[in-house]
mmCIF file of the N, C-alpha and C atoms, coordinates in Angstrom:
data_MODEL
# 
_entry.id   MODEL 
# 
loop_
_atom_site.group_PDB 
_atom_site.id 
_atom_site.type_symbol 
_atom_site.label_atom_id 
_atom_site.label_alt_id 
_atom_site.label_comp_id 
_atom_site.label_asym_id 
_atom_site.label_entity_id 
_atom_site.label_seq_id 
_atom_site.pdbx_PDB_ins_code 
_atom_site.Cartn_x 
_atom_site.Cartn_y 
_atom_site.Cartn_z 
_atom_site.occupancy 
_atom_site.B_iso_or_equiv 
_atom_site.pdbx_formal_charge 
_atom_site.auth_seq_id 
_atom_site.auth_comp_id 
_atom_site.auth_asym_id 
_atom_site.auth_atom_id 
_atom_site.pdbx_PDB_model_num 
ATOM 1   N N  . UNK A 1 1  ? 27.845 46.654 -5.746  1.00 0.00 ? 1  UNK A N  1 
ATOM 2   C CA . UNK A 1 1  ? 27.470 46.669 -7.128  1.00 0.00 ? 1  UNK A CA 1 
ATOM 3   C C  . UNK A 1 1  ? 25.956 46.688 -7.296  1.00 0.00 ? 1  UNK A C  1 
ATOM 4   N N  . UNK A 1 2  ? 25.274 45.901 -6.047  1.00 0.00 ? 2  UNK A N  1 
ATOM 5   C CA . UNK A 1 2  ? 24.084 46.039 -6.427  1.00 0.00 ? 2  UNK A CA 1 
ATOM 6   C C  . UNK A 1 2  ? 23.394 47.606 -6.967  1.00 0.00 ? 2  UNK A C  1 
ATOM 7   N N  . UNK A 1 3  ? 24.084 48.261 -5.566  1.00 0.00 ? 3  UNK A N  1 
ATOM 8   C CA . UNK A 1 3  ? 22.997 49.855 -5.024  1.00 0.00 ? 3  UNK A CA 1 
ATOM 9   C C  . UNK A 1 3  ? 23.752 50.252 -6.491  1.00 0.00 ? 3  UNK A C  1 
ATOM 10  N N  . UNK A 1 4  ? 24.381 50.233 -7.252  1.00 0.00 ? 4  UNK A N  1 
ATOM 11  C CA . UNK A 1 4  ? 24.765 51.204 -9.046  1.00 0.00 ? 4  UNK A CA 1 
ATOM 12  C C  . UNK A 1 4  ? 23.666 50.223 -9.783  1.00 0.00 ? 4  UNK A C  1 
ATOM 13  N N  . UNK A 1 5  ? 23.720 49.141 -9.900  1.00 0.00 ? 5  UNK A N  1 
ATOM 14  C CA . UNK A 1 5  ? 22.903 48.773 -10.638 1.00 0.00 ? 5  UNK A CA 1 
ATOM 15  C C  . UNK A 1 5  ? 21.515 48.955 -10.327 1.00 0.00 ? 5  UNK A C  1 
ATOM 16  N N  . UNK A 1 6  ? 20.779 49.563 -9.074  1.00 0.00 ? 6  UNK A N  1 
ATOM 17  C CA . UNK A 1 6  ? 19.141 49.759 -8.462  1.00 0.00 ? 6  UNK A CA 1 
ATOM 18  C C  . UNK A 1 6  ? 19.607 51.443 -9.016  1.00 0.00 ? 6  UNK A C  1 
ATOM 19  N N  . UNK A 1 7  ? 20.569 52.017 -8.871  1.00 0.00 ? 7  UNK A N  1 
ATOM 20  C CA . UNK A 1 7  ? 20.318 53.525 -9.375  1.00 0.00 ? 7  UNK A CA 1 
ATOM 21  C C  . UNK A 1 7  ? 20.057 53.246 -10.477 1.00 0.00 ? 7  UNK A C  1 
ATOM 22  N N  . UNK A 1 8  ? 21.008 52.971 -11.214 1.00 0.00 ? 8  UNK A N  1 
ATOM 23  C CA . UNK A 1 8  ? 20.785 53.564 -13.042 1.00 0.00 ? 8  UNK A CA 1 
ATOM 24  C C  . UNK A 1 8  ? 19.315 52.845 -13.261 1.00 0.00 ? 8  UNK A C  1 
ATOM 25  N N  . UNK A 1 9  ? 18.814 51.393 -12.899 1.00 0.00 ? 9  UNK A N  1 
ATOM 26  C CA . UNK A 1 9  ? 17.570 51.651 -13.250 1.00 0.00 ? 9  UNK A CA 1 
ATOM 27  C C  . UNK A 1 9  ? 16.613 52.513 -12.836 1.00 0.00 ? 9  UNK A C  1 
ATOM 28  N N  . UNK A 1 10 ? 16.718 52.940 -11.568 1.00 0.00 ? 10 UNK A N  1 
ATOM 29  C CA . UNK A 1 10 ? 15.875 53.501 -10.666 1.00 0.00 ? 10 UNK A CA 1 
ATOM 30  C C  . UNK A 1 10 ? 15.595 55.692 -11.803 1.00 0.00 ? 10 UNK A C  1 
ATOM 31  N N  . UNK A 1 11 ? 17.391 55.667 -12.207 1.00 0.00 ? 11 UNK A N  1 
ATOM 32  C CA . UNK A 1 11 ? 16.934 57.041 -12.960 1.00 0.00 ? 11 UNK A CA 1 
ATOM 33  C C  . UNK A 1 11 ? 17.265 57.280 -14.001 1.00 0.00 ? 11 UNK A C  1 
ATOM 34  N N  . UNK A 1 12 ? 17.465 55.814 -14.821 1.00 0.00 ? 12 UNK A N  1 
ATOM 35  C CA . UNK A 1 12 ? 17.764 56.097 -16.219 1.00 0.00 ? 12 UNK A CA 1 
ATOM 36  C C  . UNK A 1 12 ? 16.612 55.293 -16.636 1.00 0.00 ? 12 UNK A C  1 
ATOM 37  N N  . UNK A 1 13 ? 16.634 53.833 -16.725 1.00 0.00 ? 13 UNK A N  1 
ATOM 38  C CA . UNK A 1 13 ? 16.040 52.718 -17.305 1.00 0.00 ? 13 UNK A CA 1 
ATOM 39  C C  . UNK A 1 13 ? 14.644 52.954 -17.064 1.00 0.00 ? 13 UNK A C  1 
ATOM 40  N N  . UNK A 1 14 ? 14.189 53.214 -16.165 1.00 0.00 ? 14 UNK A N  1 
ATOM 41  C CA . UNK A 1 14 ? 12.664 53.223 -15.962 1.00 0.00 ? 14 UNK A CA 1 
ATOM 42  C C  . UNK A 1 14 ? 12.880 54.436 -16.555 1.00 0.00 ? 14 UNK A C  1 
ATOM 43  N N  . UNK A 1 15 ? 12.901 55.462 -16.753 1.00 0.00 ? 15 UNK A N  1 
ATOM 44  C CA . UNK A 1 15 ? 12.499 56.684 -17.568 1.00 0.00 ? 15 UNK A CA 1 
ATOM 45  C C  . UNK A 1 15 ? 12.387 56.231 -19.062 1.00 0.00 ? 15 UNK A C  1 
ATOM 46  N N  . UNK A 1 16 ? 12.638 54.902 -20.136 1.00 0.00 ? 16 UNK A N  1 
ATOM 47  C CA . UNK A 1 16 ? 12.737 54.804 -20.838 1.00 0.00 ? 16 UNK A CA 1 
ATOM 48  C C  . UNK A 1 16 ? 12.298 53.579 -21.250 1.00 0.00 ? 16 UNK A C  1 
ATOM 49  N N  . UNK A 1 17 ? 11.866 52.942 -20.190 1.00 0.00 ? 17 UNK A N  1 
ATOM 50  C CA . UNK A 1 17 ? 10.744 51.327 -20.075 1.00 0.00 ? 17 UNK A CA 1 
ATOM 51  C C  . UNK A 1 17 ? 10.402 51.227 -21.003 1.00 0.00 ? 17 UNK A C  1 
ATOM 52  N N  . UNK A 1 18 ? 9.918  50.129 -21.638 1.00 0.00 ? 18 UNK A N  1 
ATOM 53  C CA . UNK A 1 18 ? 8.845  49.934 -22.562 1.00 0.00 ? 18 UNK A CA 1 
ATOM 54  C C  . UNK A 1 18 ? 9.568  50.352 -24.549 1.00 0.00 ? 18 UNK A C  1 
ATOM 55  N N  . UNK A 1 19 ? 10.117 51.246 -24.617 1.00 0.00 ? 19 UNK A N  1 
ATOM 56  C CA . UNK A 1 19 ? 11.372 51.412 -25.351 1.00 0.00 ? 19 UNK A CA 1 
ATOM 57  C C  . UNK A 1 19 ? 12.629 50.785 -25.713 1.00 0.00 ? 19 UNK A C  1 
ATOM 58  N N  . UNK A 1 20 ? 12.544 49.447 -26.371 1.00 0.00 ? 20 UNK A N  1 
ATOM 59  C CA . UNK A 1 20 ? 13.292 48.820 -26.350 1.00 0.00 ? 20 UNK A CA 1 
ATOM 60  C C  . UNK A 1 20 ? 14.682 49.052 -26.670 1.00 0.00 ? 20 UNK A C  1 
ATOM 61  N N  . UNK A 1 21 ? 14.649 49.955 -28.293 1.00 0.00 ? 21 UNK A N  1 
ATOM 62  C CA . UNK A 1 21 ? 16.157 50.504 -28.629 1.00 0.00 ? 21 UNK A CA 1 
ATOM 63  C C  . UNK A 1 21 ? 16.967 51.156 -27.764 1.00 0.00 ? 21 UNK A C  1 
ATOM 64  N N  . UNK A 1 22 ? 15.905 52.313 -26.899 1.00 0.00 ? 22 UNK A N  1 
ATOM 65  C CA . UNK A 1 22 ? 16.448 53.170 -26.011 1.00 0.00 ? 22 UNK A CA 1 
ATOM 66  C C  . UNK A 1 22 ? 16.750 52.692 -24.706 1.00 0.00 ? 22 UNK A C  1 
ATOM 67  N N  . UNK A 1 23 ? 16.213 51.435 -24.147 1.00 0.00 ? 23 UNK A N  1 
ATOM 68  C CA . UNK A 1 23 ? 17.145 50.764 -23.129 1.00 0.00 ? 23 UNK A CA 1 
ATOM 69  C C  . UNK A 1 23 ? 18.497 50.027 -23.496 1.00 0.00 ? 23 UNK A C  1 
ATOM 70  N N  . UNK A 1 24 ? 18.439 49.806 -24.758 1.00 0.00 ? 24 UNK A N  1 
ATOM 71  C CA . UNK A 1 24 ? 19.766 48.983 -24.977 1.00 0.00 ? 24 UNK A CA 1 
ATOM 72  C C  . UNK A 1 24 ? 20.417 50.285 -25.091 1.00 0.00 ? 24 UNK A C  1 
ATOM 73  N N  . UNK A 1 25 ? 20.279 51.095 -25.570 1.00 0.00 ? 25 UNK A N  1 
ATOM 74  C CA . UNK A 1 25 ? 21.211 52.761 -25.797 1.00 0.00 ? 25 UNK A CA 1 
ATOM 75  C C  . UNK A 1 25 ? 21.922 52.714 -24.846 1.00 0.00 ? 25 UNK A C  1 
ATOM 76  N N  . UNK A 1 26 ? 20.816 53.091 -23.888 1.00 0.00 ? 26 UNK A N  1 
ATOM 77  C CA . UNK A 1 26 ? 21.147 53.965 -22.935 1.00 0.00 ? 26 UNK A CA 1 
ATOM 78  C C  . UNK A 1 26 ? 22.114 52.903 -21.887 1.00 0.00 ? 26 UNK A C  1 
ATOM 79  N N  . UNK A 1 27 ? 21.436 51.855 -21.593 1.00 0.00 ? 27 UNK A N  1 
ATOM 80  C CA . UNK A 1 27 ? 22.428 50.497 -20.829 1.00 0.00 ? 27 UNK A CA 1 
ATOM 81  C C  . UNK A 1 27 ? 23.759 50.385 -21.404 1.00 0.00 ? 27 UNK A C  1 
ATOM 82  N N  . UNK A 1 28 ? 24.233 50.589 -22.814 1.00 0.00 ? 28 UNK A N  1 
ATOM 83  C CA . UNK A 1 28 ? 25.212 50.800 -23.539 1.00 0.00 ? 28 UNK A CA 1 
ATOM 84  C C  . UNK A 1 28 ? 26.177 51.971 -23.116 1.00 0.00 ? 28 UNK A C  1 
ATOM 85  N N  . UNK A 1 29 ? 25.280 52.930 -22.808 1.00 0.00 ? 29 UNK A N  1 
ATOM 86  C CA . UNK A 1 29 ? 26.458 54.187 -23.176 1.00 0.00 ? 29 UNK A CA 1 
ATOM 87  C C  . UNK A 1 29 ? 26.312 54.345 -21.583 1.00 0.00 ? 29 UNK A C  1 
ATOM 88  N N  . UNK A 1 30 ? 25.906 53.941 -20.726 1.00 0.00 ? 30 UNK A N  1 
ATOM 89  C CA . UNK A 1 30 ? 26.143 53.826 -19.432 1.00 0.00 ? 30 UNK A CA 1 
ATOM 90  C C  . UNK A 1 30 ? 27.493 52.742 -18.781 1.00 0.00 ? 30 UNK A C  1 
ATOM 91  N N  . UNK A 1 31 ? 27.186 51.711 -19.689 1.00 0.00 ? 31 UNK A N  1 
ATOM 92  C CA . UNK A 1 31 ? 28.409 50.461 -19.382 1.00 0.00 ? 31 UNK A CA 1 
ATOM 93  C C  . UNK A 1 31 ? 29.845 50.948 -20.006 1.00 0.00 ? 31 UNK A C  1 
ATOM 94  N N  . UNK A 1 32 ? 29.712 51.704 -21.191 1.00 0.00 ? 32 UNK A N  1 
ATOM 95  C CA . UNK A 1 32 ? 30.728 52.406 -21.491 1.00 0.00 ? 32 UNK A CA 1 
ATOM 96  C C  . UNK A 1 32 ? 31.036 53.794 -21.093 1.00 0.00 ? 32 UNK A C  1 
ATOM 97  N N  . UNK A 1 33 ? 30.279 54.854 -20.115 1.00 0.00 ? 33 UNK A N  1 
ATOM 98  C CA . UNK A 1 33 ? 30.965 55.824 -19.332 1.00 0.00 ? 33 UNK A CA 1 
ATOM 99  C C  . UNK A 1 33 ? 31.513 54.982 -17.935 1.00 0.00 ? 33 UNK A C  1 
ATOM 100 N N  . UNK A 1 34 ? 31.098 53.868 -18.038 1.00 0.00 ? 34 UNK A N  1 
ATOM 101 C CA . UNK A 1 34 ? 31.631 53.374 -15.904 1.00 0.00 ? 34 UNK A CA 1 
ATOM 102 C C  . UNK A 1 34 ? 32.859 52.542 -16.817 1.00 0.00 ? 34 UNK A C  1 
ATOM 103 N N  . UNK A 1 35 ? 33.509 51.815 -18.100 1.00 0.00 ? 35 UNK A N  1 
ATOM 104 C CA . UNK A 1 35 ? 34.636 51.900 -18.493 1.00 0.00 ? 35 UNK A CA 1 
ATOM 105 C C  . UNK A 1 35 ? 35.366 52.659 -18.254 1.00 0.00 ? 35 UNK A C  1 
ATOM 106 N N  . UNK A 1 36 ? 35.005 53.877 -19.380 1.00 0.00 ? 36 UNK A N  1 
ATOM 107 C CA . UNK A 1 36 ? 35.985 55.332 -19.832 1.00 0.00 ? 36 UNK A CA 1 
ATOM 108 C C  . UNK A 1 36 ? 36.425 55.549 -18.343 1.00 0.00 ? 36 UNK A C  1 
ATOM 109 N N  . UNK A 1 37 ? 35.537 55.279 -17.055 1.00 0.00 ? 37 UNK A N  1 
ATOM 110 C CA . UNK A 1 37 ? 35.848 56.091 -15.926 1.00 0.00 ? 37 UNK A CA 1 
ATOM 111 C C  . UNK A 1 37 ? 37.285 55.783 -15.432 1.00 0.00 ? 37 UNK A C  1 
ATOM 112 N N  . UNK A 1 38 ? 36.709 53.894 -15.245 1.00 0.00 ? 38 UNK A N  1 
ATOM 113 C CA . UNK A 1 38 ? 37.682 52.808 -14.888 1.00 0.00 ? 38 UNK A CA 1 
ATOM 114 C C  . UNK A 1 38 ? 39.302 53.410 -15.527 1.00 0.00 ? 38 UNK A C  1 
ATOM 115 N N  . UNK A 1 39 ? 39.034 53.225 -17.122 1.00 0.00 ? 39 UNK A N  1 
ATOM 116 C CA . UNK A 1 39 ? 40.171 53.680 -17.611 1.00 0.00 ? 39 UNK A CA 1 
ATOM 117 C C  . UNK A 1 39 ? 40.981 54.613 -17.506 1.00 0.00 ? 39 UNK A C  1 
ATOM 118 N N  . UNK A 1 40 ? 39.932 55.924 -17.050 1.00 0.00 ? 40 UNK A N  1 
ATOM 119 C CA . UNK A 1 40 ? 40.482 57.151 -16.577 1.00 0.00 ? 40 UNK A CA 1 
ATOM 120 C C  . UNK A 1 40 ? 41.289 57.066 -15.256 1.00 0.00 ? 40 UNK A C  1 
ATOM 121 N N  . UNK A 1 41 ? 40.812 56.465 -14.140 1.00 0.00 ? 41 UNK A N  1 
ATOM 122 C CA . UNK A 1 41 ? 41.444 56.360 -13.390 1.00 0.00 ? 41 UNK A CA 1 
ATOM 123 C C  . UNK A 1 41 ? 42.388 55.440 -12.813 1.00 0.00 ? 41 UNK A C  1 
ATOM 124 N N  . UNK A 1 42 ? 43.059 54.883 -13.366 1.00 0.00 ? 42 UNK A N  1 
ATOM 125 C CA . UNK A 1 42 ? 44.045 53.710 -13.848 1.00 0.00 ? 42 UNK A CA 1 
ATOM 126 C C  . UNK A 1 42 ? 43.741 52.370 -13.740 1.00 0.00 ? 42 UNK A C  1 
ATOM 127 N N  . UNK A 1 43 ? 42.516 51.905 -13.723 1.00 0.00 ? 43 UNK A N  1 
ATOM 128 C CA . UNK A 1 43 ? 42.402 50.348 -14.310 1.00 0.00 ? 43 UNK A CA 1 
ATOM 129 C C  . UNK A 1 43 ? 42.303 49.930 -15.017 1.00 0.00 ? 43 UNK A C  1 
ATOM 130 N N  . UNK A 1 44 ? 43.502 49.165 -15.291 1.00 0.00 ? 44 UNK A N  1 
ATOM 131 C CA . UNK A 1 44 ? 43.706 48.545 -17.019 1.00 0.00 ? 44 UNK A CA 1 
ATOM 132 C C  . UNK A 1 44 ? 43.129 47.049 -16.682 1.00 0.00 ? 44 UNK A C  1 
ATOM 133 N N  . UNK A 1 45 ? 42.265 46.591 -17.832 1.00 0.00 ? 45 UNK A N  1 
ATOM 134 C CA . UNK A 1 45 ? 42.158 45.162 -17.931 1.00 0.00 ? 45 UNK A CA 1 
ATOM 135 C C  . UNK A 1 45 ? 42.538 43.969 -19.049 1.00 0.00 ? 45 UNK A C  1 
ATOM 136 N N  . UNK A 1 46 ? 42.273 43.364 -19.254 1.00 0.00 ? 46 UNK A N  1 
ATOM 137 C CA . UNK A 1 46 ? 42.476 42.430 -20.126 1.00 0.00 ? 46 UNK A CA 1 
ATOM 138 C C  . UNK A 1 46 ? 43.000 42.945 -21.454 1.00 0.00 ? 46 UNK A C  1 
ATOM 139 N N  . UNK A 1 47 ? 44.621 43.006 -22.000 1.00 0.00 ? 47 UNK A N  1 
ATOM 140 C CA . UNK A 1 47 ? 44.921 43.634 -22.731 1.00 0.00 ? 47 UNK A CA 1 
ATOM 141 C C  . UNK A 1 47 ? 45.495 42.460 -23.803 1.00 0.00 ? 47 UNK A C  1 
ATOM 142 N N  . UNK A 1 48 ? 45.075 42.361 -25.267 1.00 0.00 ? 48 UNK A N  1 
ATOM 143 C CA . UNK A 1 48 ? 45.544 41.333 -26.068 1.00 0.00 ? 48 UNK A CA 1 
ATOM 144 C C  . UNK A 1 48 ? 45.788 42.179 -27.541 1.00 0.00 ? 48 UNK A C  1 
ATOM 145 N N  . UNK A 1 49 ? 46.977 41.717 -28.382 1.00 0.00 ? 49 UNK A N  1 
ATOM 146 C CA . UNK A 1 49 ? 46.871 42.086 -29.636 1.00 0.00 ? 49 UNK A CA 1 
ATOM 147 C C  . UNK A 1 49 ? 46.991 40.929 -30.767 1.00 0.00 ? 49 UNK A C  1 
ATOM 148 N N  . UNK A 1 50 ? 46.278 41.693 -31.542 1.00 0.00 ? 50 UNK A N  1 
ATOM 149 C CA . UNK A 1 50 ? 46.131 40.296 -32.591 1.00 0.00 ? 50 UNK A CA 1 
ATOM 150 C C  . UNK A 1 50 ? 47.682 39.878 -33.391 1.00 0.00 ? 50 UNK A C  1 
ATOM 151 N N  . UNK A 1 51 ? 47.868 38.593 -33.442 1.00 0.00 ? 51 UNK A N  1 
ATOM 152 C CA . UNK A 1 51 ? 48.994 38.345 -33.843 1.00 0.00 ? 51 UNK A CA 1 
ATOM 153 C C  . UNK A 1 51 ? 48.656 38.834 -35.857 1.00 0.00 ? 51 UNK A C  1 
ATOM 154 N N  . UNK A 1 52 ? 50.298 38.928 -36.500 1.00 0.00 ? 52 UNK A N  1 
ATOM 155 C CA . UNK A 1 52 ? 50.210 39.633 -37.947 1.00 0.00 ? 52 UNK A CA 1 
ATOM 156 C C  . UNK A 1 52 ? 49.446 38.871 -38.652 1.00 0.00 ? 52 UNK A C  1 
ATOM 157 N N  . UNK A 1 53 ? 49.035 38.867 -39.474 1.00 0.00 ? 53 UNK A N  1 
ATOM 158 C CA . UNK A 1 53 ? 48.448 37.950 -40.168 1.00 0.00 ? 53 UNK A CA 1 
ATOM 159 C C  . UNK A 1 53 ? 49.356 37.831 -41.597 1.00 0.00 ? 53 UNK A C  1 
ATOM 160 N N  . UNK A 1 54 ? 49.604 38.860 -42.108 1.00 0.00 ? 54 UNK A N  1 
ATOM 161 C CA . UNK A 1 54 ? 50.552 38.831 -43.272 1.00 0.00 ? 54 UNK A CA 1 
ATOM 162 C C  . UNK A 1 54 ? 51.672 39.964 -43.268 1.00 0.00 ? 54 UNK A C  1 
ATOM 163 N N  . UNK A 1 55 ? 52.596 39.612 -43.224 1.00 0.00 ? 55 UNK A N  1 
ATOM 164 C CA . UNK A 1 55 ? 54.215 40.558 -42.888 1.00 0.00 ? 55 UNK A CA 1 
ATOM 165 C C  . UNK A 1 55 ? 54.712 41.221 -44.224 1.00 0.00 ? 55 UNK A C  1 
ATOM 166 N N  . UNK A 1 56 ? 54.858 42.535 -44.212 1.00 0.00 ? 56 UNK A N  1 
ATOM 167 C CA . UNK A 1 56 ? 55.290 42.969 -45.355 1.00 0.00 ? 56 UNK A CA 1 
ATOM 168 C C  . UNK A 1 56 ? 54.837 44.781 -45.668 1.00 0.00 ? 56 UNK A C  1 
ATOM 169 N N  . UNK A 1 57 ? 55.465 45.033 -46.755 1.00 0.00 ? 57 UNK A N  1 
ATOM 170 C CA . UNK A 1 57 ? 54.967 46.080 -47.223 1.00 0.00 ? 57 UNK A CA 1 
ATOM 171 C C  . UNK A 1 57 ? 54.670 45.941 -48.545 1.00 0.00 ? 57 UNK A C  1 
ATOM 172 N N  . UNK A 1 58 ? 54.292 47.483 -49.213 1.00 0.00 ? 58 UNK A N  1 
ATOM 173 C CA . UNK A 1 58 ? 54.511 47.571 -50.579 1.00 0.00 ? 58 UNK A CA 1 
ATOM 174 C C  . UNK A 1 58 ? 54.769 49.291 -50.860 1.00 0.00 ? 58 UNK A C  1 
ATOM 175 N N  . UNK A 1 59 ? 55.007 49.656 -51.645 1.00 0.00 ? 59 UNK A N  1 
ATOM 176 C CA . UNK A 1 59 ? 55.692 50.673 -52.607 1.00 0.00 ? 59 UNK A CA 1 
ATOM 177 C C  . UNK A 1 59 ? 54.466 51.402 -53.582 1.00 0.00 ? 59 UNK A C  1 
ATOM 178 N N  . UNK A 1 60 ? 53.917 52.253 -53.385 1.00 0.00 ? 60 UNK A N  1 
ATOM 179 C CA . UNK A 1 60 ? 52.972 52.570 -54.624 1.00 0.00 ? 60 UNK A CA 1 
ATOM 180 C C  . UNK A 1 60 ? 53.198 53.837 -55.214 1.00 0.00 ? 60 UNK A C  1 
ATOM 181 N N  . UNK A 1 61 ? 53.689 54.327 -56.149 1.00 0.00 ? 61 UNK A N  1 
ATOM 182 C CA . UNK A 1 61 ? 54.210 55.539 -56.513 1.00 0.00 ? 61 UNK A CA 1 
ATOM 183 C C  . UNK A 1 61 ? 54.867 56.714 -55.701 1.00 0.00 ? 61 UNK A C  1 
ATOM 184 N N  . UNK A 1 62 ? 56.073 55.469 -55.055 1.00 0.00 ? 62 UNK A N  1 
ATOM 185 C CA . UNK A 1 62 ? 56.844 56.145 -53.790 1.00 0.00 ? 62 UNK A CA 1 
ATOM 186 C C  . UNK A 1 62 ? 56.460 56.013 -52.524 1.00 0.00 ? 62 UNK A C  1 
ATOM 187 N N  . UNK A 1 63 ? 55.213 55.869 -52.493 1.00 0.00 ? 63 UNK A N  1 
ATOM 188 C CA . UNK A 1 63 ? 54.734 55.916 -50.683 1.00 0.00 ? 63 UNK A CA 1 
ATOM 189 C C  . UNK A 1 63 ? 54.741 54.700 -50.085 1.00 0.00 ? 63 UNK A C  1 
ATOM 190 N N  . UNK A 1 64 ? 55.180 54.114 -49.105 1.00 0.00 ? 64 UNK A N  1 
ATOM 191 C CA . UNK A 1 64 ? 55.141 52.868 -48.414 1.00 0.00 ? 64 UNK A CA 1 
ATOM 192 C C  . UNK A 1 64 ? 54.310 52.835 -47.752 1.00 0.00 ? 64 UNK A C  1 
ATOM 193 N N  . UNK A 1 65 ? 53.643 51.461 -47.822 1.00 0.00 ? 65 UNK A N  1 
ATOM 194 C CA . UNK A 1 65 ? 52.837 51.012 -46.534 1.00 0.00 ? 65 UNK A CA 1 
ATOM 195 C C  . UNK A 1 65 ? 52.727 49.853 -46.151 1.00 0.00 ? 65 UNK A C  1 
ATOM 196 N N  . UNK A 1 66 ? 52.258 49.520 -45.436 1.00 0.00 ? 66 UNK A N  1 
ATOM 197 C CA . UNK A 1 66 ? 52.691 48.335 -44.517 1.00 0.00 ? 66 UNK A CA 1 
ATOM 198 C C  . UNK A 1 66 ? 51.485 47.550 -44.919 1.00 0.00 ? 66 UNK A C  1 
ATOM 199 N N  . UNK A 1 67 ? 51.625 45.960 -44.519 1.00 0.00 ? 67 UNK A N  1 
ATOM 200 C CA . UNK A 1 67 ? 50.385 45.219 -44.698 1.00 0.00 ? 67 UNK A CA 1 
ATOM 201 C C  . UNK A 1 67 ? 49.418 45.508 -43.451 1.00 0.00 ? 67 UNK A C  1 
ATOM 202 N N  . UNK A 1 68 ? 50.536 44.968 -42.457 1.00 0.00 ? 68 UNK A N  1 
ATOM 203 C CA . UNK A 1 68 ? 50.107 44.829 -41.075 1.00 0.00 ? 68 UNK A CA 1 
ATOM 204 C C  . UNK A 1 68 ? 51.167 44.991 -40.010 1.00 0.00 ? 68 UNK A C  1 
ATOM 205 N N  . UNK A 1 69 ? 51.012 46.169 -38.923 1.00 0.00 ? 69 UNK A N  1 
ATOM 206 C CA . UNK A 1 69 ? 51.577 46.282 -38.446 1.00 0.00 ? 69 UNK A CA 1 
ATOM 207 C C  . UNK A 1 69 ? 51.784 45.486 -36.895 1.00 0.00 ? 69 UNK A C  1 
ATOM 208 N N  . UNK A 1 70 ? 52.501 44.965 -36.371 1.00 0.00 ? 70 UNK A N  1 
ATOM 209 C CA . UNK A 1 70 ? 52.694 44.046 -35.110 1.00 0.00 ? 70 UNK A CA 1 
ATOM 210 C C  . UNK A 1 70 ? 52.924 45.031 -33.851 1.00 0.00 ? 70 UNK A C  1 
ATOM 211 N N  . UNK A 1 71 ? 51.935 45.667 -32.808 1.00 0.00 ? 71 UNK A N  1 
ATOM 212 C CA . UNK A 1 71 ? 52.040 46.661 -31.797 1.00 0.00 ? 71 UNK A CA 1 
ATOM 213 C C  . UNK A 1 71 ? 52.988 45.827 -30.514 1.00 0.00 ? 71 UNK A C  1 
ATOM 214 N N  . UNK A 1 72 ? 53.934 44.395 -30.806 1.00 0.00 ? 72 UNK A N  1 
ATOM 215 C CA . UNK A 1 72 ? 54.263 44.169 -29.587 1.00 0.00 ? 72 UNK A CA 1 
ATOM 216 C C  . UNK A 1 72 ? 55.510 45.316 -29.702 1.00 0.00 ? 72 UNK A C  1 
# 
């Protein structure tokens, strides 16, 4: 883990030193392509859904919709 973390600074982060927004950017959309990757190639992690908070529907000139839907 180290030698990924000495690259990306070595050819992202130092190209953008001193730039504060653009290191958090770029550290950002770097931590989220080595996700997307993870995800791409089947590691799933920590998976939770929020319990309903309020159960129900309603009716509005025919169309239904739900309050909240429960994904278990």
């Amino acid at each position: 883990m180290g030698l990924i973390g000495a690259a990306i600074y070595r050819f992202v982060l130092i190209r953008v030193r001193g730039m504060a927004t653009s290191e958090i950017i770029a550290t950002y959309a770097l931590g989220l392509a080595v996700l997307e990757f993870l995800r791409w190639a089947g590691f799933k992690g920590m998976t939770y859904t929020l319990p309903v908070f309020i159960e129900g529907s309603i009716s509005i000139s025919g169309l239904q919709s739900t309050f909240n839907e429960s994904s278990s």
